[in-house]
Structure formats: C-alpha cells, structure tokens
C-alpha positions as MATLAB code, in Angstrom:
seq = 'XXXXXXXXXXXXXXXXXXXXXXXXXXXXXXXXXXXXXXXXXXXXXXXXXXXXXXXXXXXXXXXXXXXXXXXXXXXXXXXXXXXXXXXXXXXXXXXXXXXXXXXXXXXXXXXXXXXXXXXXXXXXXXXXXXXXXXXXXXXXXXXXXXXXXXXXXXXXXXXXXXXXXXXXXXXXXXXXXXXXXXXXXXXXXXXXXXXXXXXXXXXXXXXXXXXXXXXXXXXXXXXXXXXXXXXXXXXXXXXXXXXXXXXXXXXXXXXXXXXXXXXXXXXXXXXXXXXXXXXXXXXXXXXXXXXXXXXXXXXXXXXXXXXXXXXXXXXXXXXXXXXXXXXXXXXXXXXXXXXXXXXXXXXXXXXXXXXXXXXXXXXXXXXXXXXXXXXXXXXXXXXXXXXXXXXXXXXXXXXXXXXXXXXXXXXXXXXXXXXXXXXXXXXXXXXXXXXXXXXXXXXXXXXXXXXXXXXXXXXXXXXXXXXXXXXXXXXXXXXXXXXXXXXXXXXXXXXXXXXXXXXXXXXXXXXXXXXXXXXXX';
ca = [
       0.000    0.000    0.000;
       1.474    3.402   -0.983;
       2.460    5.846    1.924;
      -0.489    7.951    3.297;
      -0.999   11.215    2.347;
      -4.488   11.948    4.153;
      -5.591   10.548    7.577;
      -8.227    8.932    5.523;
      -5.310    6.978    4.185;
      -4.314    5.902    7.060;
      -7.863    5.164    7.868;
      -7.841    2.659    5.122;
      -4.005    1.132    5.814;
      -5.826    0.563    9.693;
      -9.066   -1.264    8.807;
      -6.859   -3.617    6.179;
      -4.617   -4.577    8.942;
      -7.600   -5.097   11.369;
     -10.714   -4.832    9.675;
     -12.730   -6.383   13.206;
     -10.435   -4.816   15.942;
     -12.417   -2.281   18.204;
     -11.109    1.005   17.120;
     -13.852    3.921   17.815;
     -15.687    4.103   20.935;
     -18.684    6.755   21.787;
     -20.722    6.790   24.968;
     -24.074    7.535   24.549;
     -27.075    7.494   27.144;
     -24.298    6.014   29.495;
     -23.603    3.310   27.439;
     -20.412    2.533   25.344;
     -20.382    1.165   22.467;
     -17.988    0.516   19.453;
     -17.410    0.504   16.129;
     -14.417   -1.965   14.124;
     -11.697   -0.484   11.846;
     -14.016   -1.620    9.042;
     -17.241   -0.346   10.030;
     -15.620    3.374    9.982;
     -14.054    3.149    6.684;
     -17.378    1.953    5.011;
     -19.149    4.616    6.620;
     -16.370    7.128    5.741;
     -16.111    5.718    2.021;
     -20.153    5.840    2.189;
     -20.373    9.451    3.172;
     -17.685   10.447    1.288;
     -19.961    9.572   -2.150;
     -22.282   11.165   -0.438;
     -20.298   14.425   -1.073;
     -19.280   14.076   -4.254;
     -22.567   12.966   -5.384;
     -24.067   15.886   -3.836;
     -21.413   18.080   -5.987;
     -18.124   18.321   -3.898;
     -15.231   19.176   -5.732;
     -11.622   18.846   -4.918;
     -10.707   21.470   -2.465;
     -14.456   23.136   -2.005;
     -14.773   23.793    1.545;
     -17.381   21.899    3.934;
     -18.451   23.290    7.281;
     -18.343   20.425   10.535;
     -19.987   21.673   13.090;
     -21.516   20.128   15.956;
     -20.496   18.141   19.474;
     -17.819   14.821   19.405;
     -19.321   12.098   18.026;
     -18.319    8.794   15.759;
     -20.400   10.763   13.262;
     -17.999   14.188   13.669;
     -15.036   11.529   12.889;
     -16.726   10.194   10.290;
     -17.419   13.545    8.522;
     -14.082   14.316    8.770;
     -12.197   11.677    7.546;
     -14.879   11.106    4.525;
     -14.206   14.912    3.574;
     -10.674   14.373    3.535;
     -11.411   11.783    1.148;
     -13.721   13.308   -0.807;
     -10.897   15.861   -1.499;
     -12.313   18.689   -0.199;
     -11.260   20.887    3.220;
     -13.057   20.624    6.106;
     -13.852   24.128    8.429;
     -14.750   22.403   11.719;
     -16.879   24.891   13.683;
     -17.319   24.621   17.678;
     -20.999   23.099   18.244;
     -21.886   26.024   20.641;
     -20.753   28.849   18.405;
     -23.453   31.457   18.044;
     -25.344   31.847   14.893;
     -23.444   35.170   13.465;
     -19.766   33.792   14.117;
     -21.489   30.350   12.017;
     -22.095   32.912    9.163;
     -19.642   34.872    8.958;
     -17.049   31.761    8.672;
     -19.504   30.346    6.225;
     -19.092   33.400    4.486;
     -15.336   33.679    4.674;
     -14.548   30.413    3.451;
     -17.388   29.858    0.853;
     -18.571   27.192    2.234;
     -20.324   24.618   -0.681;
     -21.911   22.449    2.229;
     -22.149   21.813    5.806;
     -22.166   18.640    7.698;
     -23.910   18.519   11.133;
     -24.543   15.212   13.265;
     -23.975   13.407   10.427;
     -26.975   15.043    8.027;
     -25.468   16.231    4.434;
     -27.075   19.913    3.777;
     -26.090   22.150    0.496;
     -25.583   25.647    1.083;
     -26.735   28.436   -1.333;
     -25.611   28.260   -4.746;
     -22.419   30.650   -4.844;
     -18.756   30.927   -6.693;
     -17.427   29.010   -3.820;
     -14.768   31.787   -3.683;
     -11.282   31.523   -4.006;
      -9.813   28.568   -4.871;
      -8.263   26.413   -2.257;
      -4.481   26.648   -2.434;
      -3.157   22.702   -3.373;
      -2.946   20.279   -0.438;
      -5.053   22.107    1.752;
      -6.877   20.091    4.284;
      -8.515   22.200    6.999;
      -9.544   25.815    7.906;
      -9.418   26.436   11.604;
     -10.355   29.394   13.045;
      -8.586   30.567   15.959;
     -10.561   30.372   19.367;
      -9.760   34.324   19.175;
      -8.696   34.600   22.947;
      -7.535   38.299   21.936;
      -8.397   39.933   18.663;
     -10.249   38.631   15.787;
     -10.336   35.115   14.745;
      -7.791   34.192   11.833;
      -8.743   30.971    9.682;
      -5.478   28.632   10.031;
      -4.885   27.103    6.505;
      -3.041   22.950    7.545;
      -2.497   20.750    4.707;
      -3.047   16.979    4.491;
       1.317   17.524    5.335;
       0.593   19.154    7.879;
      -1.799   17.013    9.974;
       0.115   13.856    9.122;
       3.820   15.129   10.371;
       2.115   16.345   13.563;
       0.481   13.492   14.698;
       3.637   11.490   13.449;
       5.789   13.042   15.356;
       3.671   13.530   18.655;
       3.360    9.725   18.456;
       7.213    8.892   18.056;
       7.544   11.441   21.270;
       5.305    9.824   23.724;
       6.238    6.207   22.746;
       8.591    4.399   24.752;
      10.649    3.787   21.849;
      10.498    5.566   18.638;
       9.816    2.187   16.304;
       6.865    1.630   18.130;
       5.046   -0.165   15.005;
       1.218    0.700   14.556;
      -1.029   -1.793   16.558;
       1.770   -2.684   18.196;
       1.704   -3.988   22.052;
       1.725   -0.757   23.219;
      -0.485    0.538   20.738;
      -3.132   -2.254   21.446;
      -2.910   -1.695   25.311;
      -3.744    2.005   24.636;
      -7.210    3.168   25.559;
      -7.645    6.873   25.036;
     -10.580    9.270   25.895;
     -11.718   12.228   24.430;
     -13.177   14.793   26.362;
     -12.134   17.596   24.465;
     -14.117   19.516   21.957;
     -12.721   17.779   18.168;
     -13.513   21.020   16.550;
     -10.645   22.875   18.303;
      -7.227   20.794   16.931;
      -5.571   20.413   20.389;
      -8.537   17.491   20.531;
      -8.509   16.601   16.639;
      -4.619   16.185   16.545;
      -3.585   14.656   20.130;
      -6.367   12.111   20.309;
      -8.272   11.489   17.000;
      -5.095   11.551   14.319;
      -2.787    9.938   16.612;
      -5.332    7.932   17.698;
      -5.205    7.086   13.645;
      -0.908    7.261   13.236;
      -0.793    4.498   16.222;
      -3.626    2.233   15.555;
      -4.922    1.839   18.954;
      -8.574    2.577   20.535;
     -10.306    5.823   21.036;
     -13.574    6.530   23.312;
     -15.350    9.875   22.926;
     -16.906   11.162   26.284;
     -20.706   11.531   26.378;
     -19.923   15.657   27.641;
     -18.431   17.253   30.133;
     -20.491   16.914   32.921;
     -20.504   12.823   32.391;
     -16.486   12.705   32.033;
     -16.194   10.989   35.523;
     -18.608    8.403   35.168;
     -17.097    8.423   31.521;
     -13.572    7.670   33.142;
     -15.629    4.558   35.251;
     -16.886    3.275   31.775;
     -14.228    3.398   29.392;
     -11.200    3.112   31.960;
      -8.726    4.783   30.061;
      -4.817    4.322   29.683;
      -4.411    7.771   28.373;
      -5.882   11.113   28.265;
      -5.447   14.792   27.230;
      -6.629   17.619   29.316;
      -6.568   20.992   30.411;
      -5.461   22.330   33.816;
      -9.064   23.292   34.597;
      -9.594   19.720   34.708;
      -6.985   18.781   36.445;
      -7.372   21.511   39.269;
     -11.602   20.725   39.611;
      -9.353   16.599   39.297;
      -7.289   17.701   42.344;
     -10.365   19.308   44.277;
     -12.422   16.456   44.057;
      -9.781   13.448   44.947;
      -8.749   16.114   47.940;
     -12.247   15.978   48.747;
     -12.777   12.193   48.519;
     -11.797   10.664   51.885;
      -9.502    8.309   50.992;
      -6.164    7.708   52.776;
      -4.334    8.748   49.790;
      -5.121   11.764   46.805;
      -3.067    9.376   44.637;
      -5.785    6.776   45.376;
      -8.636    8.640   44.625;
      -7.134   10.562   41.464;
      -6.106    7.264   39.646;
      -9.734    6.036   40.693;
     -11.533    9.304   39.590;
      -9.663    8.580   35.923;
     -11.295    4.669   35.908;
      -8.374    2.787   37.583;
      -5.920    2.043   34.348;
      -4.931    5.393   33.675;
      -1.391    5.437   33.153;
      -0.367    8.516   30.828;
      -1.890   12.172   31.942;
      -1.535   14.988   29.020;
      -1.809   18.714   29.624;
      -1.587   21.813   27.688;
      -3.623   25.184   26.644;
      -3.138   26.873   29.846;
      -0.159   27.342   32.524;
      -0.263   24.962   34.907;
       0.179   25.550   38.612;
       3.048   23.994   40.250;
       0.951   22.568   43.132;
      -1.209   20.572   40.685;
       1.903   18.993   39.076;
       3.510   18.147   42.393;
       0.158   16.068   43.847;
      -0.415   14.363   40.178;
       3.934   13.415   40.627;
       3.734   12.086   44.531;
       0.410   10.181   43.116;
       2.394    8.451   40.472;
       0.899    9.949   37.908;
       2.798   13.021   36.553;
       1.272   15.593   34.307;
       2.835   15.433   30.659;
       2.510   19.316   29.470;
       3.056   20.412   26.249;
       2.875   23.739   23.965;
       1.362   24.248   20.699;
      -0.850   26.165   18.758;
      -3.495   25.862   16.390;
      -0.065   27.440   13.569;
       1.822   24.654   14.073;
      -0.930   21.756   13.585;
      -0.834   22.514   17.055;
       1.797   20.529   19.446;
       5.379   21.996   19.552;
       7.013   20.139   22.465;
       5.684   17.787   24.504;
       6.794   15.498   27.834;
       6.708   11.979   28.507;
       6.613    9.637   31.624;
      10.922    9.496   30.561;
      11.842   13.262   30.485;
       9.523   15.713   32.237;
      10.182   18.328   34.176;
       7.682   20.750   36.969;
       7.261   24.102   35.020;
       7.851   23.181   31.616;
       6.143   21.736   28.299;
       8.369   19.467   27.729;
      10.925   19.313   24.794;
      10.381   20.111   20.843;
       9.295   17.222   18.675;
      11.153   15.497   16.130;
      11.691   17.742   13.145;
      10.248   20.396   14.962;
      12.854   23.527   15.630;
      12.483   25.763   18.395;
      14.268   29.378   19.379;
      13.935   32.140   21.091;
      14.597   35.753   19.582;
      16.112   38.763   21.516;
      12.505   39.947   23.221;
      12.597   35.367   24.722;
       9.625   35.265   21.966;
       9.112   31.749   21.256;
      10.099   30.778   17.472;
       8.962   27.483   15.691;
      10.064   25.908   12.349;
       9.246   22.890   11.200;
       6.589   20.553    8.943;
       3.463   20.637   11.080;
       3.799   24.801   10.604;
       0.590   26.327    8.523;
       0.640   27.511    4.904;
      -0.864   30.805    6.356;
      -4.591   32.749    7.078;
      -7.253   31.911    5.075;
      -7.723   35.334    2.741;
      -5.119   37.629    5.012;
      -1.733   37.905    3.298;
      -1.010   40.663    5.453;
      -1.510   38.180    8.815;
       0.190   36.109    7.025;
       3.283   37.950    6.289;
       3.233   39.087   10.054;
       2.860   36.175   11.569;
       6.355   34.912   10.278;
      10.078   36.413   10.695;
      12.723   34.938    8.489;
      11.152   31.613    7.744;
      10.411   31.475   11.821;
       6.880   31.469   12.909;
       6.122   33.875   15.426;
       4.129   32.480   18.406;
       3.182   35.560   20.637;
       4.424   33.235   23.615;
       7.398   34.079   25.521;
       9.834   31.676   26.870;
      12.739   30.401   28.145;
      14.887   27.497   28.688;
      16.085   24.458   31.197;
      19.799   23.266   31.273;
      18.371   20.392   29.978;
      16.441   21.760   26.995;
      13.325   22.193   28.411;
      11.288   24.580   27.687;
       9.084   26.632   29.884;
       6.277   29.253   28.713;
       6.814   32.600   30.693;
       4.251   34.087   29.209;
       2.168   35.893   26.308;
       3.101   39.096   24.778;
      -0.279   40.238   24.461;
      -1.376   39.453   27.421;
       1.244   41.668   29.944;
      -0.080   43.722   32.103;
       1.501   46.857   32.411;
       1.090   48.653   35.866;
       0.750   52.182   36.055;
       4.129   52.388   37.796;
       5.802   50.793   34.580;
       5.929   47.196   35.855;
       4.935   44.428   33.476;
       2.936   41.227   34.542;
       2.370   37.537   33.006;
      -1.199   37.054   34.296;
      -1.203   33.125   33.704;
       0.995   32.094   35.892;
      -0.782   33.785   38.785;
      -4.084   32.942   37.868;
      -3.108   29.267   37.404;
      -1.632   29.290   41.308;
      -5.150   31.265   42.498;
      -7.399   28.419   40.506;
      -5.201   25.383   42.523;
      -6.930   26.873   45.422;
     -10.000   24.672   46.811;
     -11.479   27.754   47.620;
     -11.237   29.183   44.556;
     -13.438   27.771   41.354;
     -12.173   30.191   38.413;
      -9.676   33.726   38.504;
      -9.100   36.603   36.277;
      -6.154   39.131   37.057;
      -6.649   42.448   35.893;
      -4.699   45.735   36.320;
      -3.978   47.606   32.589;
      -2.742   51.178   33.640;
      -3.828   50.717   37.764;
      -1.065   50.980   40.183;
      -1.485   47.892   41.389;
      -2.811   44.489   39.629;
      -6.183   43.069   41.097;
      -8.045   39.595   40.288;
     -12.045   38.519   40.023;
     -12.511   35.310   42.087;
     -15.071   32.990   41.606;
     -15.498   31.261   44.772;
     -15.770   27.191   45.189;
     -19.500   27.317   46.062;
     -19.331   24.009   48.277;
     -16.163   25.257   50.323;
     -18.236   28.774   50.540;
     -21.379   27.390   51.864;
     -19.666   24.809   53.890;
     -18.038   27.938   55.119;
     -21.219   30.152   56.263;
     -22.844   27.078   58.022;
     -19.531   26.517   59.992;
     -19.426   29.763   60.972;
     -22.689   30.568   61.575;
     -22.467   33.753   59.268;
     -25.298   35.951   59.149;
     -25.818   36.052   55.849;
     -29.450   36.336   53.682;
     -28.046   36.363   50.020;
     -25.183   35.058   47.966;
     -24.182   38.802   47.627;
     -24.603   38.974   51.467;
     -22.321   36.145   51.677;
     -19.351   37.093   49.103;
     -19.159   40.474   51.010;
     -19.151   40.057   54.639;
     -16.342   40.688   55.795;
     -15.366   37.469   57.487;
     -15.280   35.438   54.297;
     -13.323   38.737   52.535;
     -10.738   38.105   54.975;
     -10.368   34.476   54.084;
      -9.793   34.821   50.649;
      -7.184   37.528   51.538;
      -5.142   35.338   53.003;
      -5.835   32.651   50.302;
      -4.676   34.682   47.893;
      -1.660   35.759   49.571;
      -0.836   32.615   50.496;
      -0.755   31.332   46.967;
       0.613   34.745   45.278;
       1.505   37.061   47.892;
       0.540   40.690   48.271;
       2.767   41.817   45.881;
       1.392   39.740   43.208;
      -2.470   40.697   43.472;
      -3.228   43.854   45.510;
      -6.937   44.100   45.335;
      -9.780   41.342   44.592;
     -13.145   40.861   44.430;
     -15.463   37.755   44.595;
     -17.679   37.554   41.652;
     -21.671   35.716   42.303;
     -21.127   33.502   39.098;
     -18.412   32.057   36.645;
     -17.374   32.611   33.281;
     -18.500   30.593   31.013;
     -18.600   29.214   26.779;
     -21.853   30.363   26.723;
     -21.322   33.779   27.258;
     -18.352   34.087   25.294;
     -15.957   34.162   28.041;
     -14.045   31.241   27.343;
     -12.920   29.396   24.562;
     -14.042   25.980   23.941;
     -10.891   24.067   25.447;
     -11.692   26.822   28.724;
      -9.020   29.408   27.861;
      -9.890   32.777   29.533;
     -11.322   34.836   27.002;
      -9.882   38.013   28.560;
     -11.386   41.134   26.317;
     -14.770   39.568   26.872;
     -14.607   39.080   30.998;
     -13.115   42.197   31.207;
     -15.785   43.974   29.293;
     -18.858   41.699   30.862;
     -17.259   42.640   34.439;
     -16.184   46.276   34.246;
     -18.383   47.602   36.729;
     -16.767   45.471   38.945;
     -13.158   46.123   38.093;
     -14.139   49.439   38.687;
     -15.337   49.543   41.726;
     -12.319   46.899   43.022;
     -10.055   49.719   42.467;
     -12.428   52.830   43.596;
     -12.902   50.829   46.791;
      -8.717   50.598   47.138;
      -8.620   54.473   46.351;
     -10.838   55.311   49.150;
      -9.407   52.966   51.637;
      -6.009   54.813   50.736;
      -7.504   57.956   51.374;
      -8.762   57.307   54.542;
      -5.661   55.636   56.269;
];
C-alpha cells in the first residue's frame, strides 16, 4: 500500500490490517459502544460519495460543526477523502460567528450530526491553495479570529511526530503492544485541533482505541466506563481533578485521582493553559505526573511535549522530532518545522506578520532548562503593564489562584492601575460549607461574598498562593465565566477582552474601593 498522504489513508491502511479490531468508541445514554476499523471506513467511504454525489469538488470547503461524536469523525475523515477541506466549527458557536465563517470560506456544504445539507448556490470563492486540508479558526482569545490554513502535510507530520515522542521507543510499530494496550478518551471539543490532533489523528498514526466522552459533565462516570490508559486535558480539569480526589476521603489523593480517571490510567496529558506547580507536584507524589506540552493551532498545534521518561515541573516538555524551536532577543518563542501552517485563510497581510525569516512567530514568551526544556513565561499580548511601569504575566498567577479549593475560576486584571487586582469565583461548596460553619449571618449570595469574614479568608488565600505583591486588590464575583457567554474558549481558555468587558463595573469599583481605603488611612 502506498504511503499515506491523508488521515483517511491511514484510515484505510488501519481497517486492512484489522478490519474487526475495536477502534472507535462513543458513549451515549451512558452506554459505550464501538465501532471496528471496518465499520468506519465503510461509513467514511459511504459518506464520502455522499459528497461528491451531492457536488463536492476537490478542495471546495465543507463546514463540521456540531459536538464529538463517531459521526464528527466520520465527517471528517470522509471529507478528507472526498478531497475537499473541512472548516470544523465549535458546536456552541453562536449563529453570526457560524455565518460569517460560512461566508469567509465559501462554504459549498455543511455537515452537522452526520446530516449532508447544500448551502446556497455561490462561486465558492477563491480557490483552495493545493494540499489544503482544513480551515481552523482561531478560538480568538484576543483579537479577531484568523482561519489557520493545515495541509493533508501538515496534519500527518504532527500526529507522526507527537506519536514517536510519547512512545517508549520511537519504532513503536502501529497496533503494536503498546499501541493495542492504549485506551484513550476524548473529552475535548474535536472542533478545536488540540482534541482533533492529540487524540483522533494519533489515535489514527498508532492504531490503537479511542472513546469519545458523552460531555463534560458525564467525564467521571465516563472515566468509570471506558477506563482509560491515556488522556489529554486541560489544567481546569486537572485543578476541579485535584479538588475532588482532595475531597474524597480516601487515605491517599493518589488513590482517589487514579480512581476518579477509571483505575488504568497510566499517561496524563496537559496543555492550553499554565499549569500551577501545586497541581503537578500532587499528580507526581500520586504516580501519575502531568505530561505538558505547547502548541498552537499554527503549528498543527503541538510543539514540544513530555513523557513519563523526560519531564520536568514548570515546563512543556521538549520540541518534537523535526520540529525547531528558538527564542529571539525579546525570549519570543520561534517554531520551524513541517506541522507549521501555509498561512490565514484570505489575510496575506496576517500572514506575512505572523512569520520572521522563515520562523513562525508564536506571541508566547519563553525560556529554557539546562536540559532543553522549555518553559512558557508568558504571552506578549497578554502583559499587564502597571501604572508604575511594571509588566505582569497574568497566567501564571491565575493558574496558582485556581489550585486553590477555595477558589473555582480567577481573572487578574490591572492595565494602567497601580497595582494588579483579580475577580474570584469562589468554590460554592467550600463557601457554603463555610457560612454554616461559621454561623455567618448572611441572607443572600451577595450577602455572603461580602461580609467581611469570608473577605478576609480569601485575603489570606490569595496571599498565600501569590503574595501581596502579586495581586493587591480582589473581588469575589456571584457567578463564573463561562462558553456560553463568550468568556471562554471551547478548550476553557480565559477569554480576557470579553470578561473584562462583561465585568467592568466590577473592576471598577475593586479599584475605587482601594482608592478610598487609601484615602482614609
């Protein structure tokens, strides 16, 4: 068989070597069930004629929208096949963002929970540059959303290479014993390639078995069901993870957060988000260390990764095979390599930015271990600058305040104040556990988050975890941020624009309150 050149390929090279082995799982009404390596590629040959007999032409552009399930996979792979590019779209993403990416890319069709639907009859736009594969658009944490242009290249040299990082030896065959002793589950959102890349196409370059979770809210009893060996995450996960094996009663946290995970878990994955250090330290004394890595949705996404072998508290592990990695004069982190985009959709100009000499420029800053680790610092973006001239990384702290039981979700703050401030959204269990064990005279959750014996508590919280130099006001917000309202992307990356503009009455009176308390010393 000729060497792949589309994941559908390998699709088709994995259900001739193992045409009956369980290879897709999906959990539905909390029940699992599977399908074989030949059941998917008949249903992704069938729906790819569906395409083409419904007029899909070699790089037309389809839109994939809706929640993980075998019939997202399905979609994805047949429109691979079909030749054309797919433009997965988040399943909660509100109607005008849906058309103006349909409009953008000229979308000829749309696929949703499996159903086939034509759009309007149009030019189709631009023709799609050869090789293409996929148009992702960026979550858009800050600024507009770019569409990502990956080729078929792209996808395959990424999930190659992830593959050869994590295995314990790089000739680790396809469907090999390792392979075939790998369960992995999906409980991140496919649309968003962290998901698409780490689980389903490696899930595809190793040959093993993949279960998609029913949603978030079932991924516990998910974790019971499918017992996985493997599984990416986020560190909101893993600190809500921490909270609730803390919370268990059981002799040991180690226990409780291999049990939480169904029992076999043996490899933990993290990225998207800075990761506090006391959330690495009780996943390491548990015997079960968190494997960070970096990418981005540029690079096809992962850039370095760690592995039960070489990991180290603090970093994301080490770059890739093939992939290059620098740092320019400013520590901005530099990437070169063959998972790296062919550029934005439409937007030469973001194009032509987004590169420096052949380098592609991240936005992230950086630095490095003795040993060639590297360790993300920070965004340049995202610095706050104080109004006395000092400059912030707002990750980091936030990721300490959210490993705080007491604390469910945190925000810093601080652009142009003279001192930088964070909006806490406290644990409501720990809170009300709080108020009863007190006896707190309180009539309303508002009554509650002010008075002033619970204020003082999360004072010394949050300078226990950051210090008083590192947040100098706070204040505790009645609800979290959320998809839904646009304040947080779908793999629950802080949408910071839209919390601070949903919350500035608060902000401002955080800091009025600290300029009258100043006043009146």
């Amino acid at each position: 068989m000729p060497a792949p050149t589309t994941m559908a390929d390998l699709l088709a090279a994995n259900a001739a070597a193992d045409p009956h082995g369980e290879a897709l799982g999906a959990i539905v009404g909390g029940e699992l069930g599977w399908l074989t390596w030949g059941k998917i590629n008949s249903e992704v040959d069938r729906v790819a004629s569906s395409l083409a007999t419904a007029g899909l032409a070699p790089g037309d552009r389809v839109l994939l929208r809706g929640a993980n399930s075998t019939a997202w996979c399905i979609a994805d792979l047949a429109i691979a096949r079909a030749g054309g590019v797919s433009v997965p779209v988040h399943a909660s993403a509100p109607a005008p963002q849906v058309e103006a990416i349909l409009l953008c890319v000229g979308a000829r069709m749309q696929v949703e929970g499996g159903e086939l639907r034509s759009m309007a009859p149009s030019d189709g736009g631009p023709a799609s540059p050869p090789g293409l594969a996929t148009i992702v658009f960026t979550s858009g944490t800050s600024g507009e959303p770019l569409g990502v242009m990956l080729s078929h290249a792209n996808l395959l040299a990424n999930a190659a290479a992830l593959s050869e990082a994590v295995s314990s030896h790089a000739a680790a065959p396809p469907g090999g014993p390792e392979a075939s002793q790998e369960l992995r589950l999906c409980m991140l959102p496919l649309s968003h390639l962290y998901a698409r890349t780490c689980d389903l196409y490696t899930w595809l370059v190793r040959r093993s078995r993949l279960v998609l979770a029913e949603s978030r809210e079932t991924i516990l009893r998910d974790c019971a069901l499918a017992r996985p060996t493997a599984i990416n995450s986020v560190p909101y996960f893993c600190q809500k993870l921490f909270a609730e094996a803390s919370a268990g009663g059981e002799a040991s946290v180690g226990a409780s957060l291999k049990r939480l995970l169904g029992g076999a878990i043996t490899h933990c994955y993290s990225g998207g988000a800075a990761m506090a250090g006391e959330i690495e330290s009780a996943f390491e004394s548990a015997g079960l260390p968190l494997m960070s890595g970096y990418g981005l949705t540029e690079a096809a996404p992962v850039v370095t990764a760690s592995t039960l072998a070489a990991h180290r508290a603090g970093a994301v592990g080490r770059p890739l095979p093939g992939v290059e990695v620098r740092l320019d004069e400013g520590e901005e982190v530099l990437v070169r390599g063959p998972g790296v985009m062919m550029g934005y959709w439409r937007n030469d100009a973001a194009t032509r930015a987004a590169f420096s000499d052949g380098w592609l420029c991240t936005g992230d800053l950086g630095a490095w271990t003795d040993d060639g680790f590297l360790i993300i610092t920070g965004r340049k973006k995202e610095l706050i600058v104080l109004s006395t001239g000092k400059k912030a990384s707002p990750a980091a702290l936030e990721a300490k305040l959210a490993a705080s039981p007491w604390i469910e979700q945190a925000i810093v703050v601080g652009e142009g104040q003279p001192c930088l401030g964070a909006l806490i959204v406290p644990n409501p269990d720990r809170l009300r556990a709080e108020v009863r064990r007190r006896r707190l005279w309180v009539w309303s959750k508002r009554g509650a988050l002010n008075h002033p014996h619970v204020r003082a508590l999360y004072a010394r919280e949050i300078a226990s975890r950051v210090g008083t130099e590192g947040v100098g006001v706070f204040t505790l917000i009645g609800r979290g941020f959320s998809i839904e309202r646009g304040e947080m992307t779908p793999k629950l990356s802080l949408r910071r624009g839209a919390v601070a503009l949903h919350f500035a009455p608060e902000i401002a009176r955080m800091y009025a309150q600290r300029r009258t308390d100043a006043a009146n010393r």
